[in-house]
ChimeraX commands (.cxc) that place a marker at each C-alpha (Angstrom):
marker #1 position 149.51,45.80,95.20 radius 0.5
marker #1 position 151.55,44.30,98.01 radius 0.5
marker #1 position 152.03,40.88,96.26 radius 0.5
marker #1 position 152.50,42.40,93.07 radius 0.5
marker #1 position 155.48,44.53,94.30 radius 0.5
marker #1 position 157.27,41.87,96.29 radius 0.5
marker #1 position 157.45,39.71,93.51 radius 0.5
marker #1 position 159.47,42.42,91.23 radius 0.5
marker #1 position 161.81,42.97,94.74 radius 0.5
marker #1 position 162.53,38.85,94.63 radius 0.5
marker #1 position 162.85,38.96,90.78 radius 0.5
marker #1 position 165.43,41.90,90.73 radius 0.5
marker #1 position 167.33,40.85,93.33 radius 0.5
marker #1 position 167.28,37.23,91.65 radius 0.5
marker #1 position 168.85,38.56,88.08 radius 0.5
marker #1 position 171.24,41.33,89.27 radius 0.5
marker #1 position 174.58,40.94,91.19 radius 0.5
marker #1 position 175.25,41.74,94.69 radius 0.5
marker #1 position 177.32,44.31,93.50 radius 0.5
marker #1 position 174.13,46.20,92.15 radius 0.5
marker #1 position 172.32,46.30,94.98 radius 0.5
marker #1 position 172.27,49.72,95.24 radius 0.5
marker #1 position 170.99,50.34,91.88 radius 0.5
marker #1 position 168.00,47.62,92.74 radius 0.5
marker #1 position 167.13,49.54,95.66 radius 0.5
marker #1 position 166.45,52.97,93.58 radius 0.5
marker #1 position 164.01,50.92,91.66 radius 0.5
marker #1 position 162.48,50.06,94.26 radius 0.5
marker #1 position 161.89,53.50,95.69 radius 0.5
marker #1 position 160.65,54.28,92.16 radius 0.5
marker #1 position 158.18,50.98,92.13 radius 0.5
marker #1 position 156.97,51.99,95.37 radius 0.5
marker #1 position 156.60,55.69,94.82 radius 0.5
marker #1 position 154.81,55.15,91.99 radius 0.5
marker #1 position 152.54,52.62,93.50 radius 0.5
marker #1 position 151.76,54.92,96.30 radius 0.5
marker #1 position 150.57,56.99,93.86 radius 0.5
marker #1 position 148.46,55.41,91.66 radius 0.5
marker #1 position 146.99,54.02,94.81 radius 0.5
marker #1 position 146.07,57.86,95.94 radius 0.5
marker #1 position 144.43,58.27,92.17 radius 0.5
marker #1 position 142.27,55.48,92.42 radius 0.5
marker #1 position 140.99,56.67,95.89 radius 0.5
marker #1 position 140.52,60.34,93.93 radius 0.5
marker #1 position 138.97,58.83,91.32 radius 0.5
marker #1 position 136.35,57.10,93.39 radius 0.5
marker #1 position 135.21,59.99,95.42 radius 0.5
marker #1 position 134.23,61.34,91.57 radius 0.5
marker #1 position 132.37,58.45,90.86 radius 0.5
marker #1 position 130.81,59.05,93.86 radius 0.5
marker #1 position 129.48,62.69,93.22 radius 0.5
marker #1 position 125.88,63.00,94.63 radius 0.5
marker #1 position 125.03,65.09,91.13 radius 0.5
marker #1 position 126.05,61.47,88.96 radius 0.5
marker #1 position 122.16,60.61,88.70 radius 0.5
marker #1 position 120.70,63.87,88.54 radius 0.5
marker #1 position 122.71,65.23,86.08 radius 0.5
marker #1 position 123.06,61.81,83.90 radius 0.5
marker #1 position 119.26,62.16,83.61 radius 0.5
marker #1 position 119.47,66.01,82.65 radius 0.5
marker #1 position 121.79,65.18,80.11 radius 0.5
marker #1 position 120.68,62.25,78.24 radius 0.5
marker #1 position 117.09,61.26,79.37 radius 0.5
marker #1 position 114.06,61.59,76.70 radius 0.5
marker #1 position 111.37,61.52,79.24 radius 0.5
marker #1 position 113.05,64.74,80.87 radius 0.5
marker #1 position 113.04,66.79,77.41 radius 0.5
marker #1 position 109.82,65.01,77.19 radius 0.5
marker #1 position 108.09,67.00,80.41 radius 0.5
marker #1 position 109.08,70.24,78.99 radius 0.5
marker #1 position 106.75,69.26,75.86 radius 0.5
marker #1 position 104.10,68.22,78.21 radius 0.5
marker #1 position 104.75,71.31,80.21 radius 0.5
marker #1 position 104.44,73.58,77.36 radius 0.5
marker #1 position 101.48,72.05,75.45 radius 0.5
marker #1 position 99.30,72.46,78.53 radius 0.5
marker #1 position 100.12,75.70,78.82 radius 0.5
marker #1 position 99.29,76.73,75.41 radius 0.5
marker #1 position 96.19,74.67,75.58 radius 0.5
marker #1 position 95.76,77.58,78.67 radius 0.5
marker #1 position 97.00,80.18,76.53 radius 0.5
marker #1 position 93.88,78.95,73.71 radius 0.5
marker #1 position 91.40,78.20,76.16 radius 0.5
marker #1 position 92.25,82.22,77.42 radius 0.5
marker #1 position 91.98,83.67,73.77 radius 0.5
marker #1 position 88.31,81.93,73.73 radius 0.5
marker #1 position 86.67,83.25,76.15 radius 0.5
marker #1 position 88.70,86.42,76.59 radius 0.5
marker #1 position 90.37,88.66,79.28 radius 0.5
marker #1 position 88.55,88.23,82.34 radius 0.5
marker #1 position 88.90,91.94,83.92 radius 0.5
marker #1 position 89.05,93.81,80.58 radius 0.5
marker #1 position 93.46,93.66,80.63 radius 0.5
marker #1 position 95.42,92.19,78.04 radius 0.5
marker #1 position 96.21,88.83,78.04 radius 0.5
marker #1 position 99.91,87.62,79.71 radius 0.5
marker #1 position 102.43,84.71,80.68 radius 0.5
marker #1 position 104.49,84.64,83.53 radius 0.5
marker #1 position 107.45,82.63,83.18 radius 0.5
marker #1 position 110.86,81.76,85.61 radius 0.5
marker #1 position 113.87,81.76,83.12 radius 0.5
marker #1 position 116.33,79.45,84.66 radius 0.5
marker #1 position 115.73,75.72,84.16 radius 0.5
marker #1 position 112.29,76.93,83.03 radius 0.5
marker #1 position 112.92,78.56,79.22 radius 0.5
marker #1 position 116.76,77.90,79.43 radius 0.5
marker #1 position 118.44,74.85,80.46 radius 0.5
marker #1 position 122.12,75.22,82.32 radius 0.5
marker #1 position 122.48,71.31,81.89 radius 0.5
marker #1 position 126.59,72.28,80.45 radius 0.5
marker #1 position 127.26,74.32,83.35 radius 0.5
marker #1 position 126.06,71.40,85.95 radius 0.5
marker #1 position 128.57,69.04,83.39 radius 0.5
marker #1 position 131.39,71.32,83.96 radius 0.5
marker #1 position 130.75,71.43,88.29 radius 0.5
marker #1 position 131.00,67.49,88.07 radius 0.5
marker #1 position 133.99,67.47,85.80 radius 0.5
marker #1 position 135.91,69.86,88.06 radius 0.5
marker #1 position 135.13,67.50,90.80 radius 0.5
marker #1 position 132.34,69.58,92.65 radius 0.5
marker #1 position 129.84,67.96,94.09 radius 0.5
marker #1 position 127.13,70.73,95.37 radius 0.5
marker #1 position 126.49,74.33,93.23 radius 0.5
marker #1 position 129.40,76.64,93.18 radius 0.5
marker #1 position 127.85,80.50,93.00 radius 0.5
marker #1 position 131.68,81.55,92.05 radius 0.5
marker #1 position 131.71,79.40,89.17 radius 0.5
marker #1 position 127.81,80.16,88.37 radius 0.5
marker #1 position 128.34,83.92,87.59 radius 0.5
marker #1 position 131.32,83.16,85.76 radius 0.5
marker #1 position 129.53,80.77,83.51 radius 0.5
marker #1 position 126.25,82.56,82.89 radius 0.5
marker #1 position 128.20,85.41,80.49 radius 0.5
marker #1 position 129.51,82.97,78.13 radius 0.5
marker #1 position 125.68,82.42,76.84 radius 0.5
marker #1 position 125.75,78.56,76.67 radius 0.5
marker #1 position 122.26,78.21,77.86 radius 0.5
marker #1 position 120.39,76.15,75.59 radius 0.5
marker #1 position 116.34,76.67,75.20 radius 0.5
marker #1 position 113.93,74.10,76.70 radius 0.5
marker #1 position 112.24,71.74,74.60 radius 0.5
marker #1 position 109.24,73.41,72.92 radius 0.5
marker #1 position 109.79,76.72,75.11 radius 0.5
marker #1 position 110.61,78.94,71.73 radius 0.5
marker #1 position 107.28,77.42,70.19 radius 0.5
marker #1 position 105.16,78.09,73.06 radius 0.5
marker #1 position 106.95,81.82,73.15 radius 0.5
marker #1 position 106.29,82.54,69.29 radius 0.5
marker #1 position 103.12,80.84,69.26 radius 0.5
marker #1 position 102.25,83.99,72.48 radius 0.5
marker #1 position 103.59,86.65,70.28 radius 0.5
marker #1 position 101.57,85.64,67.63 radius 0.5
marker #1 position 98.55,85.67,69.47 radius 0.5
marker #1 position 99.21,89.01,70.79 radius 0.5
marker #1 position 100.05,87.57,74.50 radius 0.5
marker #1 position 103.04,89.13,76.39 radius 0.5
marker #1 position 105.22,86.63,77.76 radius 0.5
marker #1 position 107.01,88.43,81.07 radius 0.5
marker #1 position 110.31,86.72,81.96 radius 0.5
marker #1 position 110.87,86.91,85.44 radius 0.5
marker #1 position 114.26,85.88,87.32 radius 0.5
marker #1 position 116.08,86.12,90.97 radius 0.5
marker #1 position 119.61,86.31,89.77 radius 0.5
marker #1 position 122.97,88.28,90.89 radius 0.5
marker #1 position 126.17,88.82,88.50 radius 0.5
marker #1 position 126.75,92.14,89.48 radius 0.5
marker #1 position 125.97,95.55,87.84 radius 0.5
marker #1 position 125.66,93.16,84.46 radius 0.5
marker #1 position 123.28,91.05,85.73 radius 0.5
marker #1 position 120.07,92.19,83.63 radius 0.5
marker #1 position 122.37,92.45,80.45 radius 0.5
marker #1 position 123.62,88.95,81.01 radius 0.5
marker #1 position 120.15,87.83,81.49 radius 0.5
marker #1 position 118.80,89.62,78.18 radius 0.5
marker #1 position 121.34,88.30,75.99 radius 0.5
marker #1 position 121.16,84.66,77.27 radius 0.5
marker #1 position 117.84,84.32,76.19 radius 0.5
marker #1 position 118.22,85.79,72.55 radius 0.5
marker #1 position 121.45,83.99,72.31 radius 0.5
marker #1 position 119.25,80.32,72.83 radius 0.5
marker #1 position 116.73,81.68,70.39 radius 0.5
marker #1 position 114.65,84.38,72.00 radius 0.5
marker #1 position 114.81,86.48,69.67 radius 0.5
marker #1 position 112.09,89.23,70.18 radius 0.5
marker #1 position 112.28,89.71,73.88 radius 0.5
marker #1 position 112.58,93.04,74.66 radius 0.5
marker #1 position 114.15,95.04,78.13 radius 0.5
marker #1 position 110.54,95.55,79.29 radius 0.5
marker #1 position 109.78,91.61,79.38 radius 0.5
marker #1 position 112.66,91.38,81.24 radius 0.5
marker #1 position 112.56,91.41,85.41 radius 0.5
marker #1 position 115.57,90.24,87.47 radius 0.5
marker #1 position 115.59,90.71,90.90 radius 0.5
marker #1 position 119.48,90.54,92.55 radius 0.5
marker #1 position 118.76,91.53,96.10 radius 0.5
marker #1 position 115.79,88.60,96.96 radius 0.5
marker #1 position 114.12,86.02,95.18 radius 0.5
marker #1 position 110.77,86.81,96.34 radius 0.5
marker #1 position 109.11,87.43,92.70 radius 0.5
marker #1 position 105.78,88.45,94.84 radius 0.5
marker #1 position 105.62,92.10,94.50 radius 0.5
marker #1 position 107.16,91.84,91.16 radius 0.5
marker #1 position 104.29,89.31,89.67 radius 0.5
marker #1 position 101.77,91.72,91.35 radius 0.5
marker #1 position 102.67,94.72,89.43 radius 0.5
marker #1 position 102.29,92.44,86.52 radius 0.5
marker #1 position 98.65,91.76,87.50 radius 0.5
marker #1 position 97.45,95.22,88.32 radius 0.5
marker #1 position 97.94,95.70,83.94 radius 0.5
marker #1 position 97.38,92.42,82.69 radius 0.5
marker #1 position 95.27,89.62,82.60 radius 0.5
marker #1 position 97.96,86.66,83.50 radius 0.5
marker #1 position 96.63,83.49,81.92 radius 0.5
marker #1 position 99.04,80.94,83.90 radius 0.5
marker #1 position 102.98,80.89,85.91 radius 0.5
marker #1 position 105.58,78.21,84.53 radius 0.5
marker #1 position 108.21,77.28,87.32 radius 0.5
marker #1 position 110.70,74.40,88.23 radius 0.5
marker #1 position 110.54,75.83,91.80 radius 0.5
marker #1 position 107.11,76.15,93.68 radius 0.5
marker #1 position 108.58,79.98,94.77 radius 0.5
marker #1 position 108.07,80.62,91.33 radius 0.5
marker #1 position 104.14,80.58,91.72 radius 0.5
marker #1 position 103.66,81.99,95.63 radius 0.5
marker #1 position 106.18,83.16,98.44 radius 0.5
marker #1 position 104.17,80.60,100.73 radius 0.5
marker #1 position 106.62,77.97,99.67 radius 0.5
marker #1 position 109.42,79.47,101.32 radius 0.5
marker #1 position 109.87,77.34,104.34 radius 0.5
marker #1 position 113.15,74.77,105.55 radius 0.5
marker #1 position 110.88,72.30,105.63 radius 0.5
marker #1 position 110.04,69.57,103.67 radius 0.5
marker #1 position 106.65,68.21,104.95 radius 0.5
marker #1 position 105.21,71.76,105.82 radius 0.5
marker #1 position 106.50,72.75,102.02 radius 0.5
marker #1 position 104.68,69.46,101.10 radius 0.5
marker #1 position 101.69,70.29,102.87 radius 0.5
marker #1 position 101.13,73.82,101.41 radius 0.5
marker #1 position 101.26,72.19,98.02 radius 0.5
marker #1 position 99.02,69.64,98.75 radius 0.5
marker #1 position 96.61,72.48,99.71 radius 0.5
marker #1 position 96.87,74.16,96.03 radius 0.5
marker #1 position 96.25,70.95,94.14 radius 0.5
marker #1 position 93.83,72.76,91.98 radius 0.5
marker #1 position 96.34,74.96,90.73 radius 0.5
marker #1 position 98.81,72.32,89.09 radius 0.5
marker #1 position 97.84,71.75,85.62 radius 0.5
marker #1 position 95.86,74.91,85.95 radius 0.5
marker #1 position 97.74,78.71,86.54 radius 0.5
marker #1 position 100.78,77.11,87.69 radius 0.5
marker #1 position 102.68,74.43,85.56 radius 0.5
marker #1 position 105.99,73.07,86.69 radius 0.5
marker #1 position 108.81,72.27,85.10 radius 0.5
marker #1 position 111.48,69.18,86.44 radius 0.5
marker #1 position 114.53,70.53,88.61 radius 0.5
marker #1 position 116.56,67.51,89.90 radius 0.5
marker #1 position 119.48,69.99,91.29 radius 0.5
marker #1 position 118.86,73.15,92.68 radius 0.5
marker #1 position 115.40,75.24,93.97 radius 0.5
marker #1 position 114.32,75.73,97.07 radius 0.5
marker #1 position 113.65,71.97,97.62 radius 0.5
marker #1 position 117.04,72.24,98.74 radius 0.5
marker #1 position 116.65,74.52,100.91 radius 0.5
marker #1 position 113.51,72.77,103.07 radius 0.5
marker #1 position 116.14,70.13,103.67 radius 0.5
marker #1 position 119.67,72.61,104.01 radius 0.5
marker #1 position 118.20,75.09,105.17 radius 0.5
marker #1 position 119.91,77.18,103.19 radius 0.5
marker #1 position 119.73,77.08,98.96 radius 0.5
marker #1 position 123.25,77.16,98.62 radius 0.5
marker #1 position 124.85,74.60,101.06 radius 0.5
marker #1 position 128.54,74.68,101.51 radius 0.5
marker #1 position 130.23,71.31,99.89 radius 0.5
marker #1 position 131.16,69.50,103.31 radius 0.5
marker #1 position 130.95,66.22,104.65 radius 0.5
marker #1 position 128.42,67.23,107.00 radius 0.5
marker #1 position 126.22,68.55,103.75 radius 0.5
marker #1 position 127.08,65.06,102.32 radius 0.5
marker #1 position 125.40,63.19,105.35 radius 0.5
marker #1 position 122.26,65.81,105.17 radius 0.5
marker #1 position 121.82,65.09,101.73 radius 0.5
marker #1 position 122.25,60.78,102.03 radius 0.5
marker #1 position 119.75,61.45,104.83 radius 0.5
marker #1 position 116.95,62.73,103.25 radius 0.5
marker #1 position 117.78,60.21,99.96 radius 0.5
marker #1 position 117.33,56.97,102.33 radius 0.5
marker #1 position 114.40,59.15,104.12 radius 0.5
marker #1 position 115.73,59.51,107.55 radius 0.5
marker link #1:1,2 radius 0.2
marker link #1:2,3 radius 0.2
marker link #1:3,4 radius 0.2
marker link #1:4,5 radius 0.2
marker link #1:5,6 radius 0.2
marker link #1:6,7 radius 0.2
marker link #1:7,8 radius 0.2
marker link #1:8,9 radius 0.2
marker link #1:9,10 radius 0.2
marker link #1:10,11 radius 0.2
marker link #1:11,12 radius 0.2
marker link #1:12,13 radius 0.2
marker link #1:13,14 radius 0.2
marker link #1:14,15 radius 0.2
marker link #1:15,16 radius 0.2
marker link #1:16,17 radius 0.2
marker link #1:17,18 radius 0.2
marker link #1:18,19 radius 0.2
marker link #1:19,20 radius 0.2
marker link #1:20,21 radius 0.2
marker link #1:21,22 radius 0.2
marker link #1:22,23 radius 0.2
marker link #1:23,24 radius 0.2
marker link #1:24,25 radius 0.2
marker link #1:25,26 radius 0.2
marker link #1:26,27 radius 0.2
marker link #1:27,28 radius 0.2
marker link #1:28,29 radius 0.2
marker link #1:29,30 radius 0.2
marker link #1:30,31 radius 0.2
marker link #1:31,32 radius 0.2
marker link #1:32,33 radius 0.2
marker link #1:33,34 radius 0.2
marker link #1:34,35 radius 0.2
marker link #1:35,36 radius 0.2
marker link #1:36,37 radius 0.2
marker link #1:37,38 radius 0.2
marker link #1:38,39 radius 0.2
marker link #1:39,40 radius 0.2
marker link #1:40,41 radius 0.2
marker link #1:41,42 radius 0.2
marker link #1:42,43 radius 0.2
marker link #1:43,44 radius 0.2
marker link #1:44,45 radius 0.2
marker link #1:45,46 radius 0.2
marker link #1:46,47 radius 0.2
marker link #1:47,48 radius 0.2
marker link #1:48,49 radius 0.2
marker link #1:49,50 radius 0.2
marker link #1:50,51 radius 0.2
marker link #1:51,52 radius 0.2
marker link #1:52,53 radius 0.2
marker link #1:53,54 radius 0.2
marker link #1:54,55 radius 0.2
marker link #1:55,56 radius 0.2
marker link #1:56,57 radius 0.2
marker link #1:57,58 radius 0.2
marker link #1:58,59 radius 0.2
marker link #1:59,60 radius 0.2
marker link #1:60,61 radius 0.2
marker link #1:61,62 radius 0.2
marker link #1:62,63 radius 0.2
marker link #1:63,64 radius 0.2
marker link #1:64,65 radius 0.2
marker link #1:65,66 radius 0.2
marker link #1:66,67 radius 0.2
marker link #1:67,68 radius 0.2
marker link #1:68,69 radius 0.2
marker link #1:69,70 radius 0.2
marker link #1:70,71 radius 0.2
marker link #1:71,72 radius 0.2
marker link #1:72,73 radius 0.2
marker link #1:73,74 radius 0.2
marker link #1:74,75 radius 0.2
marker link #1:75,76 radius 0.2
marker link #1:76,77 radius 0.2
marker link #1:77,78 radius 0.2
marker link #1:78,79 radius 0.2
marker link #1:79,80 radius 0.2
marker link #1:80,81 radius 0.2
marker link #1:81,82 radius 0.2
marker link #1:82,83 radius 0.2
marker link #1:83,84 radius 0.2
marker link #1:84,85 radius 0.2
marker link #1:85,86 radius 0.2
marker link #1:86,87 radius 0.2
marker link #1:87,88 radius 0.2
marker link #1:88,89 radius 0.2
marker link #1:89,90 radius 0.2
marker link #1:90,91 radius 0.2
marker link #1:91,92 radius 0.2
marker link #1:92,93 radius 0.2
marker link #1:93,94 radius 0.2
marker link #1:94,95 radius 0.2
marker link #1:95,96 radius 0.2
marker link #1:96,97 radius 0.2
marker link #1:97,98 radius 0.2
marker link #1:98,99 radius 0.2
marker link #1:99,100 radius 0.2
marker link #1:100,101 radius 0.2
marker link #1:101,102 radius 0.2
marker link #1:102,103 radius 0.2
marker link #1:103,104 radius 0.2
marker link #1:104,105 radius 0.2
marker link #1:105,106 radius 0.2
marker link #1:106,107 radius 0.2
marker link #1:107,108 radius 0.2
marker link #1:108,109 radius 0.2
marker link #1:109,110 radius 0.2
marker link #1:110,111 radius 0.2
marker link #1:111,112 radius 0.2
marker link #1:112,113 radius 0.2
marker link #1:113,114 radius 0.2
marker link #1:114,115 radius 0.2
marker link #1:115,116 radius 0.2
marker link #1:116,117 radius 0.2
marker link #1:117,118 radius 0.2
marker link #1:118,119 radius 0.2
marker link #1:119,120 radius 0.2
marker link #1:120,121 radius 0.2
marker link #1:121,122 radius 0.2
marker link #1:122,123 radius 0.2
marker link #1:123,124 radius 0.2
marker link #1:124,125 radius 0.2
marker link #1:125,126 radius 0.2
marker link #1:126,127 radius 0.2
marker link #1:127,128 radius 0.2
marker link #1:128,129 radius 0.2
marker link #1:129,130 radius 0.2
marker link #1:130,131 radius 0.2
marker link #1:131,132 radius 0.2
marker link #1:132,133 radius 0.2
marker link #1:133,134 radius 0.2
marker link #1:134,135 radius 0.2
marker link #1:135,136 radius 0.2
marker link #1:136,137 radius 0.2
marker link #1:137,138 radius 0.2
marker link #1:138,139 radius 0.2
marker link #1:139,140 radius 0.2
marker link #1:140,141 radius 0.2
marker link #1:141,142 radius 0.2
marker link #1:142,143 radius 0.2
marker link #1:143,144 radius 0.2
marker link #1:144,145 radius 0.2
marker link #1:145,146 radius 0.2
marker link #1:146,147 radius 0.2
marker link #1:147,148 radius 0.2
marker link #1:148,149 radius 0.2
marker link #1:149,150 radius 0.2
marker link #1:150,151 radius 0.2
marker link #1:151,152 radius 0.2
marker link #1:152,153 radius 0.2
marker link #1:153,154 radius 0.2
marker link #1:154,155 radius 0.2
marker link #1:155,156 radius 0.2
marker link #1:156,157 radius 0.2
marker link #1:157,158 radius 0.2
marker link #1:158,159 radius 0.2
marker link #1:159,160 radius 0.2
marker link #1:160,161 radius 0.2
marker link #1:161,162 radius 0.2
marker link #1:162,163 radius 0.2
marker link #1:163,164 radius 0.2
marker link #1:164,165 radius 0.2
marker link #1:165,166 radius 0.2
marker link #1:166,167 radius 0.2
marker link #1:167,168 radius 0.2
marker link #1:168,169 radius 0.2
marker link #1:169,170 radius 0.2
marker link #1:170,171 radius 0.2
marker link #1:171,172 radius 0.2
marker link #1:172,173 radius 0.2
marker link #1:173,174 radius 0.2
marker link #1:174,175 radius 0.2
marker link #1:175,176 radius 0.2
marker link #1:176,177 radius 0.2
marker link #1:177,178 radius 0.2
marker link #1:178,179 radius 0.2
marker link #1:179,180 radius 0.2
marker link #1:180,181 radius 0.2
marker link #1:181,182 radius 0.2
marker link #1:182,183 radius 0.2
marker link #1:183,184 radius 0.2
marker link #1:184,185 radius 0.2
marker link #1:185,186 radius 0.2
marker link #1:186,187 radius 0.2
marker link #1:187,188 radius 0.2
marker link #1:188,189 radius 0.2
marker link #1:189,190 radius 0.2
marker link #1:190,191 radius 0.2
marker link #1:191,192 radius 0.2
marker link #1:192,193 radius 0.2
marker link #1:193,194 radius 0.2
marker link #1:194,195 radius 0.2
marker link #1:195,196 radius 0.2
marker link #1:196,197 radius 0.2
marker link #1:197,198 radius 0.2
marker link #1:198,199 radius 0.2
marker link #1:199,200 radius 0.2
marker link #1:200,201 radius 0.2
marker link #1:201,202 radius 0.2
marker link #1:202,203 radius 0.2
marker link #1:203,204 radius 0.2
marker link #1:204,205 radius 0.2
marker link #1:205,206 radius 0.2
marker link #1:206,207 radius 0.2
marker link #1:207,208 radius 0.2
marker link #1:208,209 radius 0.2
marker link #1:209,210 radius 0.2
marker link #1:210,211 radius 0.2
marker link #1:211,212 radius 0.2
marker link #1:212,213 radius 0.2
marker link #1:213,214 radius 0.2
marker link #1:214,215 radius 0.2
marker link #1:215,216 radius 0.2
marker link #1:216,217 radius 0.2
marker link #1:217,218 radius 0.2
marker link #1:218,219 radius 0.2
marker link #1:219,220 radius 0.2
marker link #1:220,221 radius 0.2
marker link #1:221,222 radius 0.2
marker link #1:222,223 radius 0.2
marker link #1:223,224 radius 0.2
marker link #1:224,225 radius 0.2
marker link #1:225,226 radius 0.2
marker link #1:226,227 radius 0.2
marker link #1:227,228 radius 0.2
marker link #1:228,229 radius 0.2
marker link #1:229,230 radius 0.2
marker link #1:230,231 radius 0.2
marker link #1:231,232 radius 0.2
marker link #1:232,233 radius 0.2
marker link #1:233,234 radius 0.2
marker link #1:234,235 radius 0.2
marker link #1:235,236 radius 0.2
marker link #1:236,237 radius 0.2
marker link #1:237,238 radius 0.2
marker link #1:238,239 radius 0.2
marker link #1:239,240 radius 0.2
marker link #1:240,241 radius 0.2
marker link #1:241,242 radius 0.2
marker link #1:242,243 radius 0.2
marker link #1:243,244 radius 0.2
marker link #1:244,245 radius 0.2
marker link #1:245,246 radius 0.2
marker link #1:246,247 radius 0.2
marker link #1:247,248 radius 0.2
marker link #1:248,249 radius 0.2
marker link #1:249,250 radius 0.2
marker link #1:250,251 radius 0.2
marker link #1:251,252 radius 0.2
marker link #1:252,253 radius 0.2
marker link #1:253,254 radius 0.2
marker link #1:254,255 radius 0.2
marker link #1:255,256 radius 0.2
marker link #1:256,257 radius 0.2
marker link #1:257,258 radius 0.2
marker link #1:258,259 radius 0.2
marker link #1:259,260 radius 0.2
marker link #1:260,261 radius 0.2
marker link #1:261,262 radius 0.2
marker link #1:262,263 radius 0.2
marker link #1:263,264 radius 0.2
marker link #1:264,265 radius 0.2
marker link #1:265,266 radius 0.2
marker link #1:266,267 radius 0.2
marker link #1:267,268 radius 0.2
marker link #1:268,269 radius 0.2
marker link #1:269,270 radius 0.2
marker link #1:270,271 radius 0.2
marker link #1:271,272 radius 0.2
marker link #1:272,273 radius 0.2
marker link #1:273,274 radius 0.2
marker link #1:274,275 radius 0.2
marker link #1:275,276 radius 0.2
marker link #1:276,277 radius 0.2
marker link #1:277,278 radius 0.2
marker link #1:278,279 radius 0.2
marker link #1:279,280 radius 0.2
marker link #1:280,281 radius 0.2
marker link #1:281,282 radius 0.2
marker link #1:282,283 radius 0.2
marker link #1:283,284 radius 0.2
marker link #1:284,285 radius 0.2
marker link #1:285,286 radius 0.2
marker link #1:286,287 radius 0.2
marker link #1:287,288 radius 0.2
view
């Protein structure tokens, strides 16, 4: 940039009279200002191509194989489901589903497109809640199927969610999932928690009246509170120790950007968007 600008200063002051020196310098100024700049844009527009969400969300957006494990996800729970209506309820209760909602049934992938194209770089709660009423949630791949082909079996699918958006949370929640094609889900399959996202007690009222068949989760809290620890190998460990379960009663869903994976390493779910964060976060990519 240097080079470039000298040679317009020897160029100018080659063609144009002493006389107009004056008018030489102002162009200058301008030449300069302008380079300054564009040289302050270019350093703004690298940080953006530098957003720690670039992969994550890439692969949300575009990738087949992630669409593809929500198939895979679904058909093994419906072979679950079938494998349930042949032998029948095992304590005499109907037969039931117990499903997350977020990233689970409905996908947020827009909302994570607009955090990177306002220049964001970790999950905004401010911008969340203001998001979540304009019912852009789109349905997971095969997630209506697996729902309709439940209802027509005579299973109740419970939707179960940790959420906050204020006095109009539950309302929000209900008419995100008919507006993504949920048509017949009613208030009763409907439980949001705002004050904790410890589904526990919730998921244990479902069980004392129904027979529940299998969980779907993209967050291992989802299944059992035991997976709420900050930290990574001792949240690694406790899955290890319910193997048996994945594939079986708990299927899981894929969650590159938010869960409480992020908070064994944060400590918190919902870091602040710092520098500090930043390093945390390159840490535990490059396994330090």
């Amino acid at each position: 940039m240097t080079t470039y600008v000298s040679l317009w200063r020897d160029v100018l002051f080659q063609l144009i009279s002493s006389k107009k020196r004056v008018l030489v310098k102002g162009v200058m100024s301008f030449v300069l200002s302008f380079s300054f700049f564009g040289l302050h844009a270019s350093a703004a527009d690298s940080d953006e191509l530098q957003n720690p969400l670039l992969y994550a969300i890439a692969w949300r957006q575009t990738a087949a194989e992630y669409r593809a494990l929500y198939y895979q996800g679904f058909a093994l729970a419906r072979l679950r489901v079938e494998e349930a209506l042949a032998r029948g309820s095992r304590n005499g209760r109907p037969l039931a589903v117990i499903s997350d909602v977020d990233e689970t049934m409905l996908l947020s992938n827009a909302y994570w497109g607009e955090l990177i194209a306002s220049g964001r770089d970790f999950f905004d709660d401010a911008t969340w809640d203001e998001w979540v009423p304009k019912n852009e949630f789109v349905a997971s791949p095969g997630a209506r199927e697996f729902v309709e082909f439940c209802e027509e079996e005579g299973v109740r699918v419970f939707f179960v969610t940790n959420r906050d958006q204020g006095e109009k949370t539950f309302d929000f929640a209900l008419e995100n999932l008919r507006a993504a094609g949920f048509g017949n889900v009613e208030p009763a399959d409907l439980r949001v928690l705002r004050e904790t996202s410890n589904k526990e007690s919730v998921q244990q009222q479902i069980r004392a009246d129904y027979d529940v068949i299998v969980s779907l989760g993209d967050n291992l809290n989802d299944f059992a509170r035991r997976y709420y620890v900050t930290d990574v190998e001792e949240r690694a460990a406790l899955m290890h120790e319910d193997a048996s379960h994945f594939g079986g009663d708990y299927i899981v869903f894929p969650n590159p950007t938010d869960g409480h994976w992020i908070r064994a390493i944060f400590g918190e779910s919902e870091p602040a968007s710092s520098d500090a964060n930043r390093q945390t976060l390159r840490s535990a990519a490059i396994g330090r």
